[in-house]
N, C-alpha and C positions, 0 to 999 in steps of 0.2 A: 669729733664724730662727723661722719661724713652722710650731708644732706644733699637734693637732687640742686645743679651749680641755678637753676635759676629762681627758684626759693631763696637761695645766696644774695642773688642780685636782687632781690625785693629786698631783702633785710639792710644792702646797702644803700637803698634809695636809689636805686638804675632806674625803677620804674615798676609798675602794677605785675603782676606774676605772667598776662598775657602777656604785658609789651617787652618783656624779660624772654620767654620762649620764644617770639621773634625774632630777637638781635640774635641770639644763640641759632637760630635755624638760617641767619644771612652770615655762619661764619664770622662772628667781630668776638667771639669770645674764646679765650685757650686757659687755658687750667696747667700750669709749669711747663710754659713754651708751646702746648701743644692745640690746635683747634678743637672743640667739642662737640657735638651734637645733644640734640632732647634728651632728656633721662639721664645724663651722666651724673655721676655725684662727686662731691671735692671735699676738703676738711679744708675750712677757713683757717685754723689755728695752723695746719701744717701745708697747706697750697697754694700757690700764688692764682690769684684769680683775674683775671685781666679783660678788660673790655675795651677796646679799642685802641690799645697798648696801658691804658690807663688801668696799674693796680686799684682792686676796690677795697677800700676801707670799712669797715665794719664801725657802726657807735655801738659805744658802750654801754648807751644807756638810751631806751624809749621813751617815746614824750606823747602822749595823749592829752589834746586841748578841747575843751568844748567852749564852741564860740558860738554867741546869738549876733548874728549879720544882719547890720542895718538893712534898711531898703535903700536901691539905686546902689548900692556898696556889689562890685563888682566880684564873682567864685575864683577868676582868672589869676595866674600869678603876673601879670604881666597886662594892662588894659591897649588896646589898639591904637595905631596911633592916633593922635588929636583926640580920643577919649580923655576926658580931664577927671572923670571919675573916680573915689576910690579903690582902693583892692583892700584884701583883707589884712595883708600884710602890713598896713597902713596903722593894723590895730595891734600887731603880736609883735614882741619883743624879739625873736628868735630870729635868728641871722641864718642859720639851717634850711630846706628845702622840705618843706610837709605837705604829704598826699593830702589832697581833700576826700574825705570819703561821702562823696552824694554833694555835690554843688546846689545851689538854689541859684534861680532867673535872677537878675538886677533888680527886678520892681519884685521881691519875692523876700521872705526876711524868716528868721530865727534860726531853729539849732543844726550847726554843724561840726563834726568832728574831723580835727588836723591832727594828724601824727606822722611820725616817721617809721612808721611799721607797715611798708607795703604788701606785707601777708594780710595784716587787719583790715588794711584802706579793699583791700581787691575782694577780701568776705563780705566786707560791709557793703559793696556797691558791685558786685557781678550778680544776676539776675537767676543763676541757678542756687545760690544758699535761700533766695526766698528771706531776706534781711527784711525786715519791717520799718517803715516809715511813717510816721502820722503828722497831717496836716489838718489846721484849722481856717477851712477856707468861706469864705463870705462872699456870695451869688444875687447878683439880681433876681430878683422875682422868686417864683415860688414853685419849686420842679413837683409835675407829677412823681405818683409813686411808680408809674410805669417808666419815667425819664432816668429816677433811682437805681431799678432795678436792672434797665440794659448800660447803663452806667458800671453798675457791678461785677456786669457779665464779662464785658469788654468791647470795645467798639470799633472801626474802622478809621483813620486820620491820614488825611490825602496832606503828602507834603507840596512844598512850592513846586518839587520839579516833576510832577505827576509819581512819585511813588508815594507804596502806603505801609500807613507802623500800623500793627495790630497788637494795640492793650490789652495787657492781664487783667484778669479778674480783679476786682480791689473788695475793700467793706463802705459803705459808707452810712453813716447816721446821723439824721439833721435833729440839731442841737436844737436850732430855731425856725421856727418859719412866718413870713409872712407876704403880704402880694408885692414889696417893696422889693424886701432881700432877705434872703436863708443864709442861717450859720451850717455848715456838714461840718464834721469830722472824717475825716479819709484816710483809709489804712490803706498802705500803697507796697508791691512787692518790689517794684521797678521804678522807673523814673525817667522817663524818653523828655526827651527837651520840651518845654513848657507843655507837658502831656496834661495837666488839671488845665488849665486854660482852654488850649486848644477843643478838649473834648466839651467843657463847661459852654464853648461856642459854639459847640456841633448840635445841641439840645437848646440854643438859644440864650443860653443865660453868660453875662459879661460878672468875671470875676473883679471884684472891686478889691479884697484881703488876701494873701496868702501868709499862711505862718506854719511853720516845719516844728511843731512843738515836742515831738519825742522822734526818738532812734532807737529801735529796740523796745529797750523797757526803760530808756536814759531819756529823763524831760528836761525839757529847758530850763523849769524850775527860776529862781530868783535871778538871773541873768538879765541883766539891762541891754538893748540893741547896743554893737562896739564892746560890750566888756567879754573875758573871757577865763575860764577859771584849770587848773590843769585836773584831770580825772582820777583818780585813786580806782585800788581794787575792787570795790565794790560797784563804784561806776562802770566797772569794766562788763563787769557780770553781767552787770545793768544792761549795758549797750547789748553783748552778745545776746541777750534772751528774745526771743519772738514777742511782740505783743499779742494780748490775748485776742485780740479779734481774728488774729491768724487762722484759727479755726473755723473761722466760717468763711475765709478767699478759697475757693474751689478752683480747683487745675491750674494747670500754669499758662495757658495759653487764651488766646481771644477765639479766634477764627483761622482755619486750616490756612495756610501763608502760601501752597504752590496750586493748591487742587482749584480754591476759592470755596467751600464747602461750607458752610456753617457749621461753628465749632462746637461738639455735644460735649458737657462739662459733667463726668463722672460715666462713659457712655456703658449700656449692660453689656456684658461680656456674650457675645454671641453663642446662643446654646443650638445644639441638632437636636433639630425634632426627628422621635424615634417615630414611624410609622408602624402599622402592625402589619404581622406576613398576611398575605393573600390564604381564605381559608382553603382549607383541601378537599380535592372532589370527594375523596371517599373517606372524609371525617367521619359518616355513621356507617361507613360497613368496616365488618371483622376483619383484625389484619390476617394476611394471607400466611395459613400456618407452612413451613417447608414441608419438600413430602418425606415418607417412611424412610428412614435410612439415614436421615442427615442433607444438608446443602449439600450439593454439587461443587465441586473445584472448579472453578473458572477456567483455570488455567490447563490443566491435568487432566477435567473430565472426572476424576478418581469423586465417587461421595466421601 
């Protein structure tokens, strides 16, 4: 059956469904000797599919792991040089090349999911399916509930090189509180590089815990840091389903990104106010009856 060629290419492991529509739009992919463009579609079973003369292989068979990632234990396949660090691969058996869907920071620890299904890995972590994440994170001091609440909203985060990320909306619900340090739990739509951190220091409060305890409706559950288990059907479900606090992350966006606007989250639909007509001079006199005979022809003069 013939699917669009770079759905093809996720399913080989080329790479995420975007970084797959790229190579396809620079020309590196032909479909039985010939070049392609977006949208084309191929039958794996009967097309040769080629990316940079390299036929793509299909597996035969998917692999879903859920691993709980030490801390200091590096998301990367590969650590930089003179990094002595672990990697995760460090932990898994498997000699194959698996997407991470949603990485966690070095100093950042618990559930993540590796497979070879880059249709899955690209749901699970592009910001328009709205994929749910939950974190168990542990705060200095004790946030107002005004700090909570524009927290939830979404907020502004200046990078090193003077540009800014505008966060989504998230949930958040403190577990614990005290003047020391606050437990939240954090439902999160997205994931921008140490986005909990960063904003956790824009309100003043230093993150001392992070833990990624559920994907979806998929928890960490009995899973020791380093071990990791493979997913079944129902895991699977698991993962795909929204958490239920999804219901209460309002819109998708923080704050307007070109205009600089403040972002209004659920905004009322702009209505026309009806005015009423101007009243008429001669509302209370009698309409003027035509004379004997009938109206006049305009046109003709003829009654």
């Amino acid at each position: 059956m013939k699917e669009r060629v770079q759905k093809l290419m996720a399913q080989a492991n080329v790479g995420s469904r975007r970084t797959c529509e790229d190579i396809i739009s620079q020309g590196r992919v032909r479909v039985n000797g010939k070049v392609i463009h977006l949208g084309d579609q191929a039958d794996p079973q009967r097309d040769v599919i080629e990316v940079d003369g390299l036929k793509l292989a299909f597996p035969d068979q998917k692999l879903y792991i859920a691993f709980n990632k030490p801390k200091y234990v590096l998301s990367t396949d590969e650590p930089h040089e003179g990094d002595t660090r672990k990697i995760i691969s460090d932990f898994l058996p498997f000699k194959e090349h698996l997407f991470s869907a949603g990485r966690l920071d070095a100093d950042s620890e618990g559930l993540m999911v590796l497979t070879n299904d880059g249709e899955l890995a690209n749901m699970l972590t592009h910001p328009r399916y709205r994929h749910t994440k939950t974190y168990k994170v542990v705060i200095s001091g004790l946030p107002t509930q005004e700090t909570l609440s524009q927290w939830q909203k979404g907020v502004e985060l200046e990078n090193e090189d003077g540009t800014i990320d505008y966060t989504g909306p998230c949930f958040i619900h403190m577990m614990e509180g005290g003047p020391k340090e606050s437990t939240l739990r954090i439902v999160m739509t997205e994931g921008k590089k140490r986005q909990i951190r960063r904003t956790a220091a824009l309100f003043g409060h230093t993150v001392r815990s992070l833990i990624r305890t559920q994907m979806g409706k998929l928890q960490l559950g009995t899973l020791r840091p380093g071990e990791w288990r493979e997913l079944m059907a129902k895991d699977l479900a698991a993962l795909k389903a929204p958490a239920d606090e999804l219901s209460n992350i309002k819109g998708k966006g923080a704050a307007r990104r070109e205009s600089g606007k403040p972002f209004v989250e659920n905004p009322e639909p702009t209505k026309r106010r009806r005015t009423a007509a101007p009243p008429r001079k001669d509302k209370d006199k009698r309409k003027k009856r035509p004379p004997p005979g009938g109206r006049r022809n305009q046109r003709t003069g003829a009654r």
